[in-house]
C-alpha positions as CSV (number, residue, x, y, z in Angstrom):
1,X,-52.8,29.9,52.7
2,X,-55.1,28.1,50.1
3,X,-53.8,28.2,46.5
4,X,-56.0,29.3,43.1
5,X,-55.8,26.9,40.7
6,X,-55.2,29.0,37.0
7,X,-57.8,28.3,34.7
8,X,-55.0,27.2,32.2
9,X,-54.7,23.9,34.5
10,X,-56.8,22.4,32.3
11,X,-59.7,19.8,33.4
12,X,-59.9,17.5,30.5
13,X,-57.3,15.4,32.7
14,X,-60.4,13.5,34.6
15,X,-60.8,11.9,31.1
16,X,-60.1,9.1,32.3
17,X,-63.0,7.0,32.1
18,X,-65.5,5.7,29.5
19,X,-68.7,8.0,28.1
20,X,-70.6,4.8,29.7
21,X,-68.6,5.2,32.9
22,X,-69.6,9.4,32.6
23,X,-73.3,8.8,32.7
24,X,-73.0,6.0,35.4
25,X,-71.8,8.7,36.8
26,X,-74.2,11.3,36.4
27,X,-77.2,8.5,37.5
28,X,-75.1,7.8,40.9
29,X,-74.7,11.7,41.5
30,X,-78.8,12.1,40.7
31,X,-79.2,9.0,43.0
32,X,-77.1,10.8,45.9
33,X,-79.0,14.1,45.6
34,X,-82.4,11.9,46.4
35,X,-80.8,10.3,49.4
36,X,-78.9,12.8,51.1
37,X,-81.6,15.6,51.0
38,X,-82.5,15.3,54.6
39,X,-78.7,15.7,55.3
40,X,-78.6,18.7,52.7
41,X,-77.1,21.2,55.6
42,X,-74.0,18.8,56.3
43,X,-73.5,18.2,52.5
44,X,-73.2,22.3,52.1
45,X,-70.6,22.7,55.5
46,X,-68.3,20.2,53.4
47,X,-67.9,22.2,50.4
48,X,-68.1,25.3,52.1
49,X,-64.7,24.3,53.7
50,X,-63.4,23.4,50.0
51,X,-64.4,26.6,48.8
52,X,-60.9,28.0,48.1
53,X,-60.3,25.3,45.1
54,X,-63.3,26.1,43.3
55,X,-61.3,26.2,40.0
56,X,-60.4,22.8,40.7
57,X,-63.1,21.3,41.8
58,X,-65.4,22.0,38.9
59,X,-63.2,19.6,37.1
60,X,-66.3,16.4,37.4
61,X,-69.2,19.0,36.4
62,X,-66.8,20.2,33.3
63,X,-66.5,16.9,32.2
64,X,-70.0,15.3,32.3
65,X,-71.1,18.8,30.4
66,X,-68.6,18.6,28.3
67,X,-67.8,14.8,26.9
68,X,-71.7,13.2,27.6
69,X,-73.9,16.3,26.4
70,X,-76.1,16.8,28.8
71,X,-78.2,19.7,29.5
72,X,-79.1,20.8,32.4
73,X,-76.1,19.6,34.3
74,X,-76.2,20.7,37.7
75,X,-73.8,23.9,38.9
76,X,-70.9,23.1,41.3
77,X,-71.6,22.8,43.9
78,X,-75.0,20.8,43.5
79,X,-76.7,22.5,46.3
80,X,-75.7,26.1,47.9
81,X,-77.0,28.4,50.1
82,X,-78.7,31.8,48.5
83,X,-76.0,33.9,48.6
84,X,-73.4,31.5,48.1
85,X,-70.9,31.5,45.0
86,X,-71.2,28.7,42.2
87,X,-70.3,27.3,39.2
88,X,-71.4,26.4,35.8
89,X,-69.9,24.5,33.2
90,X,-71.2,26.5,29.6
91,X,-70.1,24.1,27.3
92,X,-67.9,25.6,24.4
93,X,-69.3,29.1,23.6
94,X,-67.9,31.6,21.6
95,X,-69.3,34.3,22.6
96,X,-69.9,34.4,26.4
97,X,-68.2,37.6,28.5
98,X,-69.8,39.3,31.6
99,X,-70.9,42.4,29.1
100,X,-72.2,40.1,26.8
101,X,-74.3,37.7,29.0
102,X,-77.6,37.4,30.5
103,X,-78.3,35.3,33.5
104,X,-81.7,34.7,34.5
105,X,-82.2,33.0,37.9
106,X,-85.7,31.0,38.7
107,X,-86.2,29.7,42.2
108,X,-88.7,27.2,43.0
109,X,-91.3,30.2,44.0
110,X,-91.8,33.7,43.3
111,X,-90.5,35.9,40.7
112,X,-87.1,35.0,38.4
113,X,-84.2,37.6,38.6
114,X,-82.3,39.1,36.1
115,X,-78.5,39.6,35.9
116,X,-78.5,41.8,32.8
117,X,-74.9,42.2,30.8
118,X,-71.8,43.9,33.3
119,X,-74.0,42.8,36.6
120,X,-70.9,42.5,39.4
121,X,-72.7,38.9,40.4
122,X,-71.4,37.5,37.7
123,X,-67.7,37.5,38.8
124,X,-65.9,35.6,35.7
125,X,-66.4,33.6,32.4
126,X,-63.4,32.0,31.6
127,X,-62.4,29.4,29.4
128,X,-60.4,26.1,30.6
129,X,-57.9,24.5,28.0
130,X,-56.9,20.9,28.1
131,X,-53.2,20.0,28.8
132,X,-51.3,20.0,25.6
133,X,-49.7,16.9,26.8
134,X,-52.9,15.5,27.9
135,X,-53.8,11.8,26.9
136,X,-56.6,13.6,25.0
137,X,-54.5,15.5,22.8
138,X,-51.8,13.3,22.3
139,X,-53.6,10.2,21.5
140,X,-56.2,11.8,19.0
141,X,-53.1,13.4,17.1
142,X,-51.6,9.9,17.1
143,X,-54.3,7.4,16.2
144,X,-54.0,5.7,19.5
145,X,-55.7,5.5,23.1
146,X,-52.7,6.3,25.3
147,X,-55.4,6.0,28.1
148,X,-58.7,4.4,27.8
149,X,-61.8,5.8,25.1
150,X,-59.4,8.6,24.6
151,X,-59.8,9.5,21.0
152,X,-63.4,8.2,21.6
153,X,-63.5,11.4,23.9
154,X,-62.2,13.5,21.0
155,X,-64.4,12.1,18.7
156,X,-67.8,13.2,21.0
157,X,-65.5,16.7,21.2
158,X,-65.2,17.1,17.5
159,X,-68.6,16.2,16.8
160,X,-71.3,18.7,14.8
161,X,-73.0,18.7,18.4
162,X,-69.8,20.5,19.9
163,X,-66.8,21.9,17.8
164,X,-67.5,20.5,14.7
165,X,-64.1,19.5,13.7
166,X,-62.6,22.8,15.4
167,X,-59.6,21.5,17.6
168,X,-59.6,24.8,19.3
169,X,-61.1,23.0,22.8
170,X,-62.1,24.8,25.6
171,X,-64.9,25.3,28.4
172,X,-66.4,28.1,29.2
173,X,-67.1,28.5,33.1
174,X,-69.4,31.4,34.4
175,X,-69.1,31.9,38.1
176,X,-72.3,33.5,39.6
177,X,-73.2,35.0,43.3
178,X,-76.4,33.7,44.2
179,X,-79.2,36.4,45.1
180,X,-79.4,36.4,48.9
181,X,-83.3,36.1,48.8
182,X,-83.6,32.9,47.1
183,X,-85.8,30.5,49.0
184,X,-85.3,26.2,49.6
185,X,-86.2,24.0,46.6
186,X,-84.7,23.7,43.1
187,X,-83.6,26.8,40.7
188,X,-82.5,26.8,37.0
189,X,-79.7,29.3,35.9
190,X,-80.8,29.7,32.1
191,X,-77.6,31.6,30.7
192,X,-77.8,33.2,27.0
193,X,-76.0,35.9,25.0
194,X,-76.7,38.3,22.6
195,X,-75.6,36.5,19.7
196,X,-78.0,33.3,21.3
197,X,-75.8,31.0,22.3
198,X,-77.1,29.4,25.7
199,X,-76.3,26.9,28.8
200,X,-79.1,25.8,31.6
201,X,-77.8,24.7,34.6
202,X,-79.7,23.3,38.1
203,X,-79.1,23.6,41.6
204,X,-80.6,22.6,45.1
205,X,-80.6,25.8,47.1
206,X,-81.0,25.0,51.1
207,X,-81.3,26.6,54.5
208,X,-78.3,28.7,56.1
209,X,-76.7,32.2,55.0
210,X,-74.8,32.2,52.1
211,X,-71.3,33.9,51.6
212,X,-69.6,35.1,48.4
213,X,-66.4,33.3,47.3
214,X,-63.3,35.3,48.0
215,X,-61.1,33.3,45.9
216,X,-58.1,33.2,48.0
217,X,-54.7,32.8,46.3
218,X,-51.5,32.3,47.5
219,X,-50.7,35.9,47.2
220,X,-52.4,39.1,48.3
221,X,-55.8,37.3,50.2
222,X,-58.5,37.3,47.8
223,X,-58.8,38.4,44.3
224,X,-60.2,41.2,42.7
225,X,-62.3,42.2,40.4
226,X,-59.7,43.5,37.9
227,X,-58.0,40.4,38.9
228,X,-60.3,37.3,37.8
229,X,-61.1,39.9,34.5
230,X,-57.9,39.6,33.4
231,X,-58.2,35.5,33.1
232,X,-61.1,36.6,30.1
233,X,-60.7,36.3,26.7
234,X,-60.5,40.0,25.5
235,X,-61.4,41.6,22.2
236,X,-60.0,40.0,19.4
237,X,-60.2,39.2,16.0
238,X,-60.7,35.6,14.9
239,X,-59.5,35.1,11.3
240,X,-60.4,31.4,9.5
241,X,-60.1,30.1,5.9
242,X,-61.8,28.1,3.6
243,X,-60.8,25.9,0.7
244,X,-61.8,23.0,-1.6
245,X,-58.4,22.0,-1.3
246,X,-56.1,22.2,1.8
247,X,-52.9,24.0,1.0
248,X,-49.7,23.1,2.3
249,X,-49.0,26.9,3.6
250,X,-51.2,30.3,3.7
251,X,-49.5,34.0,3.5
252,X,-52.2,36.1,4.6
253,X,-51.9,40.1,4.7
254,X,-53.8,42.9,6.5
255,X,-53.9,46.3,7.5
256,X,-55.4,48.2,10.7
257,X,-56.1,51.1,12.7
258,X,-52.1,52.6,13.9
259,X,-51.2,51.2,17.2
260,X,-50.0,52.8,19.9
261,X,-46.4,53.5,18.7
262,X,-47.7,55.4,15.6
263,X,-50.4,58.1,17.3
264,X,-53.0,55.2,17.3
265,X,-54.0,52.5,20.3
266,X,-53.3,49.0,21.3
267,X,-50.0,46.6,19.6
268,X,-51.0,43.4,17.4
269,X,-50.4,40.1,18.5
270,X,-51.0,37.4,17.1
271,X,-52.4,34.4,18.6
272,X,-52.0,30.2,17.4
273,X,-54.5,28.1,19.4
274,X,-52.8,25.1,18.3
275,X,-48.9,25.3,18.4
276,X,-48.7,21.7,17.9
277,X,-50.6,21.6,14.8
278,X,-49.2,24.5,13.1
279,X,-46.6,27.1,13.3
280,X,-47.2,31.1,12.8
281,X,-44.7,33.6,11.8
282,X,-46.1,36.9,11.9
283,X,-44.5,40.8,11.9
284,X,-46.7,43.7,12.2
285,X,-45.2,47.8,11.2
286,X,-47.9,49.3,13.7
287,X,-50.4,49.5,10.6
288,X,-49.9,46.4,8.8
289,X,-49.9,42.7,9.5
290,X,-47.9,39.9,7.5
291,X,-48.8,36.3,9.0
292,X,-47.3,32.9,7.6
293,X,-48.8,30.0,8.5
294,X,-47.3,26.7,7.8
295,X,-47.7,22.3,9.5
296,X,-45.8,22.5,12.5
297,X,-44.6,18.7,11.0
298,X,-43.8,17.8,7.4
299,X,-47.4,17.0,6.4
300,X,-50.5,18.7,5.2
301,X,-53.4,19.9,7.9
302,X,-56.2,18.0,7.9
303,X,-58.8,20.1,8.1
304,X,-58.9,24.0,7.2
305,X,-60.6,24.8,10.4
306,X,-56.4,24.2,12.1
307,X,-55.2,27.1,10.2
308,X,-57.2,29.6,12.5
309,X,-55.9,32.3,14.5
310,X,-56.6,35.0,16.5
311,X,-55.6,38.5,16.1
312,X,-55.2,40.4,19.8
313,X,-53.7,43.1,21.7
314,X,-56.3,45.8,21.3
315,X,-55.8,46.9,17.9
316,X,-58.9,48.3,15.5
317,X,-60.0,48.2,12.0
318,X,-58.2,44.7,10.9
319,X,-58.6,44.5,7.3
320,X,-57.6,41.6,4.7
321,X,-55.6,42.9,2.0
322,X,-54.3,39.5,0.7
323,X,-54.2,35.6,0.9
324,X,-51.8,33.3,-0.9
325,X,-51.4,29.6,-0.8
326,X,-49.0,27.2,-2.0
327,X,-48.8,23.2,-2.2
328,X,-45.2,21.5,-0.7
329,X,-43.6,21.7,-4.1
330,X,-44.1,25.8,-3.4
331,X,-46.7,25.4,-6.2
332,X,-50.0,28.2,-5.9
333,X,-53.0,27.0,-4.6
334,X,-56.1,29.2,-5.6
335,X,-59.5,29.5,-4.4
336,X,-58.3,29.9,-0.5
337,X,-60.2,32.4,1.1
338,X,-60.1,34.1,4.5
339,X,-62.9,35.4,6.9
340,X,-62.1,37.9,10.0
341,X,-64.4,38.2,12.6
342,X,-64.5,40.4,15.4
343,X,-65.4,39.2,18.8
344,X,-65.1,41.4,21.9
């Protein structure tokens, strides 16, 4: 049976080499396509037969996109048959679903096509997470390089060109079917949503007759629909703060739509992207929402942008009533403010 890799197996672990050693990279692979295009039908048998780790094997593409910047990386695989199933490495995007998207597809002649928001091609965006106990993590949150150019990695990461000091990582991969009437030559994937955030890929389609990825699992054959939508983020509320100081802790209080136990829908739950930056306390009546966050070690944050959190579980209406801060001594801390933002 072949095994699905979860998208929580995260891919950040092929950081293992330098930004230099990346782009080498990159040249070698743009140096292969030229050579091996008059064997283009035995390169596409190989990864046909790998196509049940297609999670996995994304892993290269996901980190070229991710740590060197590039646009226009090519999709995984790097060439495919029209109908075939690929892969593309988005980049971090915060607000790319399959009812949010449009894909437009432009093949080296004739017309482009146009998967609009909710087309079934689009078969999942989901977002990879690096290992908590990945080299990357652990040696920026330490000072040191338990592995090579590691917190030179984080650096690129945090950077006003990705995350901008936001050490809520992740990458966004859209898998796509391929139209079945795509012709030889090159196409570009141009990917954008409708809060404009976008990601270009490239790919070498070739001759032979393409086949949709199954994604076979362990259990139960291939998976579903329902099944790959329930690896997507869903609807949530992401609530952030801002301060001209950082405070030691924040007490923040809201108020919402009754859940499902008081005549209303959904149950709150709250969500910490970064357990090992910060701890969250949080109780919830079924119409209002205490949270408590405070340094998951005996020091200060340091930066604002780790006290975020997410706000889940298909509640509406989430309203701020109050935010307090306080120093270590338990002292207030004033001009702290909050800002929820819905994001389905």
């Amino acid at each position: 049976m072949k095994s699905l890799i979860s998208p929580n197996f995260i891919l950040f672990s092929f950081l293992q080499s330098s930004i230099v050693g990346a782009a080498s990279t990159l040249r070698a692979l743009r140096a292969a396509h030229i050579r091996l295009k008059a064997n283009q039908q035995t390169i596409l048998y190989s990864l046909s037969l790998l196509r049940g780790n297609l999670f996995s094997l994304i892993g290269m593409l996901v980190l070229v996109q991710f740590v060197v910047g590039c646009a226009g990386v090519n999709t995984y695989p790097a060439f495919a048959r029209a109908g075939d199933t690929v892969s593309i490495a988005a980049g971090w995007k915060q607000n790319f679903s399959r009812n949010k998207i449009t894909i437009t597809i432009t093949p080296s002649s004739g017309s482009p096509i146009v998967y609009n928001p909710g087309d079934p091609a689009v078969r999942a965006v989901i977002n990879l997470y690096p290992d908590p106990a990945s080299s990357l993590i652990v040696s920026t949150e330490t000072g040191q390089d338990l592995t090579p150019f590691a917190t030179n990695y984080s650096d690129v990461i945090n950077s006003n060109v990705f995350t901008d000091g936001d050490k809520d990582w992740w990458q966004t991969a859209v898998f796509v079917d391929l139209p079945d009437t795509l012709p030889p030559g090159p196409v570009t994937i141009d990917i954008s949503s409708n809060s404009g955030e976008t990601a270009s890929s490239t790919l070498e389609i070739i001759d032979g007759i393409g086949q949709v990825d199954s994604f076979e699992a362990e259990i139960n054959g291939g998976l579903s629909a329902p099944q790959l939508e329930s690896m997507e983020r869903f609807s949530h509320f992401q609530v952030s703060f801002n301060a001209a100081v950082i405070p030691y802790a924040i007490q923040a209080e809201f108020s919402h739509f009754a859940d499902r136990d008081n005549g209303g829908n959904g149950k709150a739950y709250v969500v910490n992207p970064r357990g090992d930056l910060k701890n969250v306390s949080w109780s919830d009546d079924g119409t209002n929402l205490k949270v408590i966050l405070v340094p998951a070690q005996a020091k200060y944050l340091s930066n604002m942008k780790d006290f975020k959190f997410y706000v889940s579980g298909g509640i509406g209406g989430l309203i701020l009533n109050n935010v307090q801060a306080v120093d270590s001594a338990g002292n207030p801390v004033t001009g702290v403010t909050a800002n929820v933002l819905f994001r389905n």
